[in-house]
C-alpha positions as CSV (number, residue, x, y, z in Angstrom):
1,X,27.8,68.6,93.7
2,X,28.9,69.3,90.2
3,X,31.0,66.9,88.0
4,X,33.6,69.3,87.6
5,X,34.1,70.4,91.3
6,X,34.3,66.6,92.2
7,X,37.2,65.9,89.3
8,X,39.1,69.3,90.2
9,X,39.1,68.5,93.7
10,X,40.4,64.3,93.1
11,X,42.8,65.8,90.7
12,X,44.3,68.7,93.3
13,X,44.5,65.5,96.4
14,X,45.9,63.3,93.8
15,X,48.3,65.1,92.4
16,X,49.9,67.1,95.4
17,X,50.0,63.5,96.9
18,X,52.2,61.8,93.5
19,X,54.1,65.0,93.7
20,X,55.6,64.8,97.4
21,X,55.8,60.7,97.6
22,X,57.0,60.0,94.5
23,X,57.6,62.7,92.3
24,X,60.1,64.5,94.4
25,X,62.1,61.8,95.5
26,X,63.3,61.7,91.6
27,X,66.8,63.5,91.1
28,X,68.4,62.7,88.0
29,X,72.1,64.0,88.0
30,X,71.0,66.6,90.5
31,X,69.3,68.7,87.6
32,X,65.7,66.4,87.0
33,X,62.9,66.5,89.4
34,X,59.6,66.7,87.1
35,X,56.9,68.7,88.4
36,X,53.4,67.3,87.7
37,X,51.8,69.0,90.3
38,X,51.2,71.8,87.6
39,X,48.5,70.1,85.8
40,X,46.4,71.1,88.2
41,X,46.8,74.8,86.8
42,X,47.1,73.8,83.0
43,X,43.4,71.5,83.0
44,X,42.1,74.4,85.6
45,X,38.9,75.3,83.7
46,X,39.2,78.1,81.3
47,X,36.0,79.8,81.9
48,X,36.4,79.2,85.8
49,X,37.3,82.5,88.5
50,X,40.6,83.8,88.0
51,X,40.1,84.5,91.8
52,X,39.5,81.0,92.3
53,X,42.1,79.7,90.5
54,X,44.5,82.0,92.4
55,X,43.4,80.8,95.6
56,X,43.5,77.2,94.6
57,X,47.1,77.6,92.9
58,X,48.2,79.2,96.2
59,X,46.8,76.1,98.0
60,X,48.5,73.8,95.9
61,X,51.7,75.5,96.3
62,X,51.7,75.4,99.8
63,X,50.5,71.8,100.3
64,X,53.9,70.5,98.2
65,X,55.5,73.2,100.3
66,X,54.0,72.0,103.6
67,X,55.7,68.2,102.5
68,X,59.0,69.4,101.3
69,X,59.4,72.4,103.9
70,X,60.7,74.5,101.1
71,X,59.4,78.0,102.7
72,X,56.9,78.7,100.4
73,X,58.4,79.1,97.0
74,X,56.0,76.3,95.5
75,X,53.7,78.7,96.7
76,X,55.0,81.6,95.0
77,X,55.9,80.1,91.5
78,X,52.3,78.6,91.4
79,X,50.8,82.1,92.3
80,X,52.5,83.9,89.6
81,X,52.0,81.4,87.0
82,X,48.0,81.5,87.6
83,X,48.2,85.3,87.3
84,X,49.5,84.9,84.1
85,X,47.8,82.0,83.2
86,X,45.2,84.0,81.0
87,X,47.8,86.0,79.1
88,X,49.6,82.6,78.1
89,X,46.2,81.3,76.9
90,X,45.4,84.3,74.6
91,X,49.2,84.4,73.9
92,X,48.6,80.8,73.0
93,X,44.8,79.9,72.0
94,X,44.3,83.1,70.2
95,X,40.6,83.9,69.4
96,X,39.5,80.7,70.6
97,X,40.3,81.7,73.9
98,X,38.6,85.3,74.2
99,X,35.7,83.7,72.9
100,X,36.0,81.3,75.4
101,X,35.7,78.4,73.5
102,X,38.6,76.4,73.8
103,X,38.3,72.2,74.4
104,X,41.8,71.4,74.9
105,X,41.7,67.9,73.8
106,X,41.1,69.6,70.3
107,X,43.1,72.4,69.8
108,X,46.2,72.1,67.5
109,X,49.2,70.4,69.2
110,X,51.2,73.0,68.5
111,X,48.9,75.5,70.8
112,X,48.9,72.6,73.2
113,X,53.1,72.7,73.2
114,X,53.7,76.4,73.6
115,X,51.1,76.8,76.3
116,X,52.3,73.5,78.1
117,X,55.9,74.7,77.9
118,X,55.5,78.2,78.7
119,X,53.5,77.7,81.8
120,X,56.1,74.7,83.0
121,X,59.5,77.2,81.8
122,X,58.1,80.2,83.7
123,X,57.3,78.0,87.1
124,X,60.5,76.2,86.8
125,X,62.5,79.5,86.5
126,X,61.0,80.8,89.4
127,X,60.8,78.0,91.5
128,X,64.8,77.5,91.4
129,X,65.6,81.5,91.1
130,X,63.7,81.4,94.6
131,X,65.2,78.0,95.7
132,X,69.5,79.2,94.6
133,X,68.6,82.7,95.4
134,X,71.8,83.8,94.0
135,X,73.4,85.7,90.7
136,X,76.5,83.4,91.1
137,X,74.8,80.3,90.4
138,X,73.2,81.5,87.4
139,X,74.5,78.3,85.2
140,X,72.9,75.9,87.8
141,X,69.1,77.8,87.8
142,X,69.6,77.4,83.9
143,X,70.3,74.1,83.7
144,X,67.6,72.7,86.4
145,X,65.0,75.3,84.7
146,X,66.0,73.5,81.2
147,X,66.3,69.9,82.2
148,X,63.4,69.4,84.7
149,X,61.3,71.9,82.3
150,X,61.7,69.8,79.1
151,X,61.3,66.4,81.9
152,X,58.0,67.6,83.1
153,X,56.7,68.8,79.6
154,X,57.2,65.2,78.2
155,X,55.4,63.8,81.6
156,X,52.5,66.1,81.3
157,X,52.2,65.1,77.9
158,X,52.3,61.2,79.0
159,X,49.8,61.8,81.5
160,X,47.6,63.8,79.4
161,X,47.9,61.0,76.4
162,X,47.1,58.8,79.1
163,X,44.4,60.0,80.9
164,X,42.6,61.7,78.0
165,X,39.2,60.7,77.0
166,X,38.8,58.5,73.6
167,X,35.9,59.6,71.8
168,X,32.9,57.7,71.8
């Protein structure tokens, strides 16, 4: 099997599993519950099927979802944020990315940040806009979009500074 397949596949297991025992048993003043899970999507191979990532986005959805019994909006925000995962990269990337060579670890941080954020801002607001479901609460889906978004951007930025490679 390839290298790749076998780390994609650890980090899917391992991170839907930190995600529904420990991760979402966090709620800071009923607004904060970070959402790691989402690395999964942003370290997702860039030259890798769109299909596949789709399908495997839609998986990882439903596996948090299958542990919370949330009814599928996991599912749904994940879904939509891998459509649009390619049109954030070239949003964010640039050239680098429709010539397909992008290495993530060395891209300018400021790339790193927008494309981070904007993949976390557009889950989160669609994860609670399914989950409140209602115009009336409009305050409440702003602030849980804002405060676990900017939570789970400085997360995924400790676990990539983390778990990143040193050079050799």
């Amino acid at each position: 099997m390839n290298n790749v397949v076998i780390s994609n596949t650890l980090r899917f297991i391992f991170l839907i599993l930190l995600q529904v025992l420990l991760l979402n048993n966090i709620n800071f003043l009923g607004y904060v519950n970070p959402y790691l899970y989402l690395l999964f999507i942003l370290l997702f191979p860039f030259n890798a099927s769109q299909t596949l990532l789709l399908f495997l986005s839609f998986l990882l959805g439903l596996g948090v979802d299958l542990f919370e019994d949330s009814g599928g909006i996991n599912a749904a925000a994940c879904l939509v944020v891998a459509y649009i995962r390619p049109a954030i990269l070239r949003f964010s990337f640039g050239v680098s990315y429709d010539y397909q060579t992008i290495k993530f670890s060395s891209t300018p941080l400021g790339s790193r940040i927008s494309y981070i954020a904007i993949i976390v801002f557009v889950h989160h607001l669609i994860l609670f806009s399914l989950e409140i479901f209602s115009f009336a609460h409009l305050l409440l889906l702003l602030k849980k979009t804002l405060y676990s978004g900017i939570f789970s951007v400085i997360l995924i930025f400790l676990s990539l500074a983390l778990f990143s490679r040193k050079p050799k």
